[in-house]
C-alpha positions as CSV (number, residue, x, y, z in Angstrom):
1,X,200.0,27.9,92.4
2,X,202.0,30.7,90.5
3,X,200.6,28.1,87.0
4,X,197.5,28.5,88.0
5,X,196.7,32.6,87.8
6,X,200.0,34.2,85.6
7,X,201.8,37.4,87.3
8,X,199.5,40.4,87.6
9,X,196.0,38.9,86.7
10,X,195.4,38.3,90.4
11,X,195.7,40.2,93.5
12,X,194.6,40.0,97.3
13,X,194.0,42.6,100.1
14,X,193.3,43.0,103.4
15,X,189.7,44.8,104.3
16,X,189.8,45.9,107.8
17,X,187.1,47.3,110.1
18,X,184.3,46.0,108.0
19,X,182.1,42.7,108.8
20,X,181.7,39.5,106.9
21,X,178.4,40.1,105.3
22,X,179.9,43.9,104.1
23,X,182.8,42.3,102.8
24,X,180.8,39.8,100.8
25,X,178.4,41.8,99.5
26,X,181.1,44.1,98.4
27,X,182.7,41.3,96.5
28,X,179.4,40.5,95.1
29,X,179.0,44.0,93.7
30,X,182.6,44.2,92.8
31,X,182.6,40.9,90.8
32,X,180.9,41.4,87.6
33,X,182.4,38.9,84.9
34,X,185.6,38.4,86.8
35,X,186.2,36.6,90.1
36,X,186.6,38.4,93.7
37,X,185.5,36.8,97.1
38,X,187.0,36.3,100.6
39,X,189.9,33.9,100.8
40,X,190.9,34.1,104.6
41,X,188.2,35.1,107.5
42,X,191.7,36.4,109.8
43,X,189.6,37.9,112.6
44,X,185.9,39.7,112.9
45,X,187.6,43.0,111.5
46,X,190.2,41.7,109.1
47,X,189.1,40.1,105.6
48,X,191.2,39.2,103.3
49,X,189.5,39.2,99.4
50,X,191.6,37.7,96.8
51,X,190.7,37.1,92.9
52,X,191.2,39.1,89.8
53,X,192.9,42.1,90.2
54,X,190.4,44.7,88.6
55,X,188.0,42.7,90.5
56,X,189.7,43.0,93.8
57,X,190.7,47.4,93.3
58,X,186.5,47.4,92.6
59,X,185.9,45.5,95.5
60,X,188.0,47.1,97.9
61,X,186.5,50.9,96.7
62,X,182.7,49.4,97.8
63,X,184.7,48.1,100.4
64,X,185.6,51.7,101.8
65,X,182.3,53.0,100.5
66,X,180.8,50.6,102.9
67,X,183.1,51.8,105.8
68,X,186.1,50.2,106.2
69,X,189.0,51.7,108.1
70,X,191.4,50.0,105.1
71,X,191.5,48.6,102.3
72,X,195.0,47.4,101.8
73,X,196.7,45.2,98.6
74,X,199.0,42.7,100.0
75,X,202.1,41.8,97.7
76,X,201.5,38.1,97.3
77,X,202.6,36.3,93.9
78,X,198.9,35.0,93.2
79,X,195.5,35.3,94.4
80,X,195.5,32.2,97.2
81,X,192.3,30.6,98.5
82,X,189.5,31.8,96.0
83,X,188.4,30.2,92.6
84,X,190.6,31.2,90.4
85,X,193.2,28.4,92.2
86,X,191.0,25.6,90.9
87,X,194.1,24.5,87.9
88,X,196.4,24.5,91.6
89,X,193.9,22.2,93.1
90,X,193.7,19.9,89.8
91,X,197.2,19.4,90.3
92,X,197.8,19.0,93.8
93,X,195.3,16.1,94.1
94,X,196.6,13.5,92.1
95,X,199.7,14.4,94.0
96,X,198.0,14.1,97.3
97,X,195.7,11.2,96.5
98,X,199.2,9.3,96.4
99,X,200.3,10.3,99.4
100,X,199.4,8.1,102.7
101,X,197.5,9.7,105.1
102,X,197.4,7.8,108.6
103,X,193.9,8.4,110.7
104,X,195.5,11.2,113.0
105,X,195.8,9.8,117.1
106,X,193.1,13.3,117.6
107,X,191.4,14.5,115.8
108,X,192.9,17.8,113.2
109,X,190.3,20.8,112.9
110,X,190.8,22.1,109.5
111,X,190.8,25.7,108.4
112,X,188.8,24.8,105.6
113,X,185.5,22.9,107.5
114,X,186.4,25.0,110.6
115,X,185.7,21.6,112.2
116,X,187.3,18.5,113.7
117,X,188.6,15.3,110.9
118,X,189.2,12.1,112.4
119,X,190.3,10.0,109.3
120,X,193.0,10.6,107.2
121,X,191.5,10.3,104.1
122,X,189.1,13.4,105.5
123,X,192.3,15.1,105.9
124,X,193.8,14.4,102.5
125,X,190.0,16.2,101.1
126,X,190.9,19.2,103.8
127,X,193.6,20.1,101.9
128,X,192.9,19.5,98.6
129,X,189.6,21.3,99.0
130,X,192.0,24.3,100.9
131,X,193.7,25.7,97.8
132,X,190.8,26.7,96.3
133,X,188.7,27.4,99.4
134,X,188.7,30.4,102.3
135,X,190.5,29.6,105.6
136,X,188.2,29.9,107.9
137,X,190.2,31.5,110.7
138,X,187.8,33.0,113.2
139,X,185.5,30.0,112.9
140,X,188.3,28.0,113.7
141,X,189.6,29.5,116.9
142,X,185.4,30.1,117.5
143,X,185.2,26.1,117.2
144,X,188.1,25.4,119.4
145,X,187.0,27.9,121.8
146,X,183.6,26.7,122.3
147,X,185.4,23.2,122.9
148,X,187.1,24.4,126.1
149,X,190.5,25.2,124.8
150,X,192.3,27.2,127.1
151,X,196.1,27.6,125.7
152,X,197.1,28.1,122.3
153,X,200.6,28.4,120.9
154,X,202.0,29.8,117.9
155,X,204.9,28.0,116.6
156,X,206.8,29.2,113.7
157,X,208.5,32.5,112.3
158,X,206.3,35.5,114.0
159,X,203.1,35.8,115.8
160,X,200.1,36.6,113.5
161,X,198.2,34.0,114.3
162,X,198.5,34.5,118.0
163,X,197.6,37.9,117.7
164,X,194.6,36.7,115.5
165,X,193.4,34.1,118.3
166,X,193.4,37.1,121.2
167,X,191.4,39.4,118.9
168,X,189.2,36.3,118.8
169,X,188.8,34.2,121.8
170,X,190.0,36.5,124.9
171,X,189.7,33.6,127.0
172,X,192.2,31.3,125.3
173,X,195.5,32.1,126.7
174,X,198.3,32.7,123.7
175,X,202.1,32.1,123.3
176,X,203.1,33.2,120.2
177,X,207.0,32.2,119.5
178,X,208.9,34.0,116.8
């Protein structure tokens, strides 16, 4: 992913207190010839915009002008989950096209569809399309929510994503381990 966008052309940061349509219009004004756009939909007041990293300083300004609490750069090595990852995703898929994927025993809900995939080779498109693609977070938990899921748990070092699910779904219950 670090091939695809070299050191210091890209950038990513977290908008918070501002809605979806803000933030996208924001990265619409912001864009110009360059690429900006939201990569990961964390909850209804957290965005996070990723692309070039003029693109993403502009965005994050109309951002602010718009209202947002913060705008805040995140120190990642590249800008994940937006456009500019399309080389990453030209290389991964070769790699996973040659990997089996099983049908899963239930079905997986994807971050990328924000819905349920009940074949492997479904999942094996999931996470191609993914690299280049925002993770639909909210839309996700929203999905699973709406399904009747009651308990969630967070598995892994640290508790983001359960804090993430409580912002979003009060009535799913959440252990977050870390």
């Amino acid at each position: 992913m670090q091939d695809a966008v070299p050191a210091g052309v890209g950038a990513m940061a977290a908008i918070l207190g501002l809605s979806r349509p803000e933030v996208e219009a924001a990265c619409r004004e912001a864009a110009g010839e360059q690429v900006v756009a939201p990569a990961n939909f964390n909850s209804p007041e957290q965005t996070v915009i990723a692309g070039h990293a003029a693109a993403v300083a502009r965005a994050c300004e109309r951002c602010k002008e718009r209202g947002a609490k913060r705008a805040i750069p995140l120190p990642v090595s590249a800008p994940f989950h937006c456009s500019l990852m399309a080389p990453a995703r030209q290389r991964m898929e070769p790699l996973l096209a040659a990997a089996r994927f099983s049908d899963p025993s239930w079905p997986v809900v994807t971050n990328v569809d924000a819905a349920p995939a009940d074949r492997g080779q479904a999942l094996r498109e999931a996470l191609v399309r993914q690299v280049d693609s925002p993770v639909r977070w909210v839309e996700t938990v929203e999905f699973l929510a709406a399904r009747g899921v009651g308990r969630a748990m967070e598995i892994g070092p640290g508790n983001v994503l359960a804090g993430l699910v409580r912002r979003i779904a009060k009535g799913i219950a959440v252990e977050g381990h870390g």
